[in-house]
Wavefront OBJ file of the C-alpha trace (Angstrom):
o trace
v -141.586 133.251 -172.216
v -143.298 132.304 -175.580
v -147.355 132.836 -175.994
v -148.722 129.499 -176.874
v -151.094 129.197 -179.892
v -154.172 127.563 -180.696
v -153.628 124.904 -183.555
v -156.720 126.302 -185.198
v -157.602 130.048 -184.279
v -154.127 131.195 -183.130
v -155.334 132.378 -180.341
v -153.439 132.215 -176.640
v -153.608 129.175 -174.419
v -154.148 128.294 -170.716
v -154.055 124.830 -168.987
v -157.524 122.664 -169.103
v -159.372 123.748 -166.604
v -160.140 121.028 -164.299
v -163.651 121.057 -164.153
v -163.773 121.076 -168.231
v -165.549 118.167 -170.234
v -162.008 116.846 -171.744
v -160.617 116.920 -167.823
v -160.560 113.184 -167.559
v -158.720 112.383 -170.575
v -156.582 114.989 -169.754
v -155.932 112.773 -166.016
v -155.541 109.417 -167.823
v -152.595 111.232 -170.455
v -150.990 112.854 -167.177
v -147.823 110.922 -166.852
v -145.890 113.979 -167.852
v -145.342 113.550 -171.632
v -148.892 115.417 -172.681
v -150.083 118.919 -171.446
v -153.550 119.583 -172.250
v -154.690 123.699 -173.123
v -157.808 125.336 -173.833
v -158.072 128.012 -176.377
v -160.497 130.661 -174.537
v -161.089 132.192 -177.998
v -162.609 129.228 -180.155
v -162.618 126.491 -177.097
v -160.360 124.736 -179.104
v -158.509 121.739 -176.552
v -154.989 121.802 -177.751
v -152.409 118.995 -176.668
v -148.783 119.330 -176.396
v -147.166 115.793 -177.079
v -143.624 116.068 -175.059
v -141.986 112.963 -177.000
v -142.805 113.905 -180.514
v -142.808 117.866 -180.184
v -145.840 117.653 -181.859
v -149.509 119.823 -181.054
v -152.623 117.757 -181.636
v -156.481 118.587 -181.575
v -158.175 116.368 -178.404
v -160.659 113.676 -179.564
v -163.535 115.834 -179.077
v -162.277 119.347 -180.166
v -161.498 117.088 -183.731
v -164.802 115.574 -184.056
v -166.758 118.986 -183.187
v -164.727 120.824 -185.814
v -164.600 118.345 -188.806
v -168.579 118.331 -188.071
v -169.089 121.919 -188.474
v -166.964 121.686 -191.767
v -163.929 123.454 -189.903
v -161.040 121.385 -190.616
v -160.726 118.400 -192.779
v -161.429 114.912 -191.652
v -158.089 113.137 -192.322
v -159.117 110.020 -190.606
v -161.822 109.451 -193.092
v -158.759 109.638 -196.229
l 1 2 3 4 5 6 7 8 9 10 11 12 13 14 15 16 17 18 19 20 21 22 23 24 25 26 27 28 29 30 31 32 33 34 35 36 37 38 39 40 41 42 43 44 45 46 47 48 49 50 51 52 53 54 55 56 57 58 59 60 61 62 63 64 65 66 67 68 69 70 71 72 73 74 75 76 77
């Protein structure tokens, strides 16, 4: 079995915890085409989108990064 990654730090993933901030978006999303992980290492919340194949940053994990100056804000482009 493959080691998931963190989008950002690289680091190894585990599901979202249920009692986690992000836990209720996570509920609404749960009709089996989005996993959500948390990255233990950088508490990064990492989304696996089934239909596209693609990873994504959650909502909040993107807002608290782009306002420490992590990652670029692309949304502002």
């Amino acid at each position: 079995m493959n080691k998931l990654e963190c989008l950002y730090c690289n680091g190894g993933l585990e599901l979202l915890p249920k009692d986690h901030p992000e836990a209720g978006r996570a509920r609404i999303t749960y009709d089996g085409t989005r996993k959500w992980f948390l990255c233990p290492d950088c508490k990064a919340v990492n989304i696996k989108d089934k239909v596209t194949g693609e990873w994504l940053l959650s909502p909040d994990t993107y807002a608290r990064f782009v306002e420490k100056g992590l990652i670029k804000d692309v949304l502002e482009d």
